[in-house]
N, C-alpha and C positions, 0 to 999 in steps of 0.2 A: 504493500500500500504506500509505503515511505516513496516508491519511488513515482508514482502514478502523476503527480504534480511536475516534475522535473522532466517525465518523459514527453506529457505534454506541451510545456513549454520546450522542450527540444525539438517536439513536430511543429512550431511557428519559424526557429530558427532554420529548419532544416529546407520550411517554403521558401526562404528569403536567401538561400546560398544557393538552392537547384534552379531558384529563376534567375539570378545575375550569374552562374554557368550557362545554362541555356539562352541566355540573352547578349553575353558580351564575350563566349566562348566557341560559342556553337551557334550561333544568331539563328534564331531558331523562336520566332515570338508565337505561332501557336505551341509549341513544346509549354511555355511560358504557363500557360493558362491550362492547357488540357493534360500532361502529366500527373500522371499522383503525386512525386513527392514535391512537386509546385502546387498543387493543390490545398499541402497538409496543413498549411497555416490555418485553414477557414475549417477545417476537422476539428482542429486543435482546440482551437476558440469556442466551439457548440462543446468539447468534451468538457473543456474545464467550466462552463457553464454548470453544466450536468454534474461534475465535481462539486462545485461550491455547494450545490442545491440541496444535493442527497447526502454526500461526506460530512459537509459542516454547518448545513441545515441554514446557513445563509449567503444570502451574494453582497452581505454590506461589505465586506473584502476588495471586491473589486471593484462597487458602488463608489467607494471612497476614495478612489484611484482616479481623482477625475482629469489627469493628466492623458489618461486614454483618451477622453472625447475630445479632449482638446486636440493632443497630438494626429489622432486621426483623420479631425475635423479639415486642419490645417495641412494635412498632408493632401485627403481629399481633395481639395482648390486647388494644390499644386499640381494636382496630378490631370484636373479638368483641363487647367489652362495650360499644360503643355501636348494634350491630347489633341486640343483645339490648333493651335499656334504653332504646333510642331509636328504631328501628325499621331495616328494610330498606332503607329512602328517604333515610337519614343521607347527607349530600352529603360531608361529609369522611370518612368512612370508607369511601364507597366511592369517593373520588378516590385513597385512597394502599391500599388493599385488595387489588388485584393486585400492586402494586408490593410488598409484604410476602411475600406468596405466591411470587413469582418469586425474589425474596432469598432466600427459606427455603427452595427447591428451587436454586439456584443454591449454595449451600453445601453442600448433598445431593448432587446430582449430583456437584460437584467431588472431594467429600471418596469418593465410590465411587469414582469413575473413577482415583481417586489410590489407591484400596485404603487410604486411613486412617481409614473410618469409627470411630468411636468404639462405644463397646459400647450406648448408648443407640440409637444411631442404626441399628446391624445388629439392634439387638433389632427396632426397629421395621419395618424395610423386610424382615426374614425373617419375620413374625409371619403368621400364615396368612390373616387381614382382610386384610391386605395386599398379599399374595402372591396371592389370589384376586380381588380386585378387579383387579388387575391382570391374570388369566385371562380377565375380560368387560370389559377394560378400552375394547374398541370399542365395545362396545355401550351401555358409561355414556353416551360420545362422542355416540353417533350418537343416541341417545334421551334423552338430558337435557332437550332441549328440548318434551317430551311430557311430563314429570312436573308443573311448574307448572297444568298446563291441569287433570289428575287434581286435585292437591292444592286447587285453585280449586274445583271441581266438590266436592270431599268438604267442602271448609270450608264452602261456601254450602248444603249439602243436608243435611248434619249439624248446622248452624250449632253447628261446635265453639268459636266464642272469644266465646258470646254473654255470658257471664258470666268471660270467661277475659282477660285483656288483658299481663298480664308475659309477657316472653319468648317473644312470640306470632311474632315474625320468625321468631327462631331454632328454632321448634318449626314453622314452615312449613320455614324451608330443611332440617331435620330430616326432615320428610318428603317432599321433594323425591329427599334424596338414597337415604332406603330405598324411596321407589317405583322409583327411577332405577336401583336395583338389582334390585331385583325384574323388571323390566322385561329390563333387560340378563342375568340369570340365564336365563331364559326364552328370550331369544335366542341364547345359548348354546349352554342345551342341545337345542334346539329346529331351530334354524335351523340355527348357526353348526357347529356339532360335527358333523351328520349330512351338511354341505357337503364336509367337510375329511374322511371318511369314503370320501364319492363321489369323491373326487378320488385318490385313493388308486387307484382302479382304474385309472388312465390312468398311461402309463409318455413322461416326457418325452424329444423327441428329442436 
């Protein structure tokens, strides 16, 4: 048990050295993002959640830590506007990019699950974008990786950035994320809703 906390925090360390290998070694930027041990930081983060919860029966430990929301906050904007400014392919910004993301949902989760969210942060997580994203929230999941191929296909046939070059990243990952919803809307209502429908007929033993 003594070591369950240390091995955790060495799966954050261990995302933050496989992705500036795979990024400034191997330049290799989906490696970056779709490898396991690039991935283990945001593992890591939900484990020791789950540690604090059940092991020591609270999260004021790292509630109090509140150099995480900040440091991530601030990493976060750095990490936007060189995404925007610099492009998608930015090696530093997308070595510590998740690790920002995971900080700022690791303060979120905490701060719910403790019932102390703050009034910003209830405004946002009740806010109905929000609250519905979360409705088709599998199907962002399962089809996110089908929106680049679209957004590829409409940039090369439209040639929208032929005269367009600022903020050209951020206006693809932009339409990534409303095809990916569009997409996932549709399966919803489509697929998902008329499943869950059918199911309804059947009475479990």
């Amino acid at each position: 048990m003594r070591f369950m906390k240390p091995f955790f925090y060495g799966g954050i360390l261990l995302a933050i050295v496989s992705r500036i290998i795979a990024l400034y070694y191997f330049n290799l930027p989906k490696a970056a993002f779709l490898f396991p041990f690039c991935c283990s930081d945001a593992f890591s983060v939900g484990a020791l959640i789950a540690y604090y919860l059940v092991m020591e029966k609270s999260l004021e430990t790292i509630l109090s830590k509140r150099y995480i929301l900040y440091l991530s906050g601030g990493l976060f904007i750095i990490c936007c506007y060189r995404f925007i400014f610099i492009g998608a392919e930015d090696a530093l910004a997308l070595s510590i990019f998740r690790l920002c993301i995971s900080g700022l949902c690791l303060w979120i989760v905490c701060n719910c699950l403790s019932n102390k969210q703050t009034g910003f942060v209830n405004l946002v997580l009740e806010s109905r974008i929000i609250r519905y994203i979360g409705k088709v929230g599998y199907g962002v999941y399962l089809y996110h990786v089908m929106a680049p191929i679209i957004t590829n296909y409409l940039v090369q046939q439209l040639d929208l950035f032929s005269t367009m070059h600022f903020a050209r990243s951020f206006i693809i990952l932009l339409m990534n994320f409303l095809i990916t919803l569009v997409i996932a809307s549709l399966s919803w209502y489509l697929i998902e809703t008329p499943i869950q429908h059918f199911k309804k007929r059947f009475v479990s033993i």
